[in-house]
C-alpha positions, -999 to 999 in steps of 0.1 A, spaced: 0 0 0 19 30 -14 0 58 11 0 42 40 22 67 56 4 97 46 -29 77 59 -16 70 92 -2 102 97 -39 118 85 -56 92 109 -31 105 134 -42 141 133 -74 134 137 -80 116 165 -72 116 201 -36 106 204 -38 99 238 -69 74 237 -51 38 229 -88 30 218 -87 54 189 -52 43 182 -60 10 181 -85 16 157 -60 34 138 -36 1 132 -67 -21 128 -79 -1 97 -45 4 81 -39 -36 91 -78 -45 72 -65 -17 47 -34 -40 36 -56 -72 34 -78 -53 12 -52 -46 -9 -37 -83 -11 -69 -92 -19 -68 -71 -49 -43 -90 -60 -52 -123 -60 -80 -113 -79 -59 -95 -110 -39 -126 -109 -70 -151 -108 -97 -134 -118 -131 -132 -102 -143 -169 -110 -117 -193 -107 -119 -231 -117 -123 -260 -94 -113 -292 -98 -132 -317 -83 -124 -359 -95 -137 -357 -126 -154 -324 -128 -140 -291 -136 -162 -258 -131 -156 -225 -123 -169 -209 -90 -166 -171 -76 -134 -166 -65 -135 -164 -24 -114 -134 -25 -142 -114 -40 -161 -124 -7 -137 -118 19 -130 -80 4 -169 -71 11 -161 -83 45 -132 -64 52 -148 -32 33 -179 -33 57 -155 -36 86 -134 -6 75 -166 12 68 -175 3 102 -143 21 118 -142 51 96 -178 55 114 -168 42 144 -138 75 140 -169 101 141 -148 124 120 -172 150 98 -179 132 70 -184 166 47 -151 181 60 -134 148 52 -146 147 13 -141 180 10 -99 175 19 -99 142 1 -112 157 -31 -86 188 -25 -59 161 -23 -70 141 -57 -68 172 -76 
């Protein structure tokens, strides 16, 4: 993950640095924020249905990393609300820094 520092340190700034609840959160998002990313992964080099082999039968099925990254994108969802930051103020310096 190629902004994982710059995450962090944003993360950082916003919360209370001296509640080891809200840095905990911190390291569990950028920790489900890598998985994510592996995840990605495994499906560019698979693809989203992959083939199973099973004796004599051969058919493709949705690849189980598709599944697991809806998991972890509900639970990261779940933090970022869990963070209570301002969601407008947030967008608003997110879109600044695409630009």
């Amino acid at each position: 993950m190629e902004n994982e520092k710059q995450l962090r340190d944003y993360l950082l700034n916003k919360i209370e640095q001296d509640n080891p609840i809200q840095l905990e959160k911190v390291d569990r998002y950028i920790n489900l924020l890598k998985i994510f990313y592996k995840l990605d992964e495994n499906i560019k080099e698979h693809g989203t249905m992959v083939e199973t082999v099973n004796a004599s039968q051969t058919f493709l099925k949705a690849n189980p990393a598709v599944a697991e990254k809806n998991k972890i994108n509900g639970s990261l969802l779940a933090i970022e609300k869990s963070f209570g930051f301002n969601k407008e103020q947030d967008e608003v310096i997110i879109r600044r820094d695409l630009l």
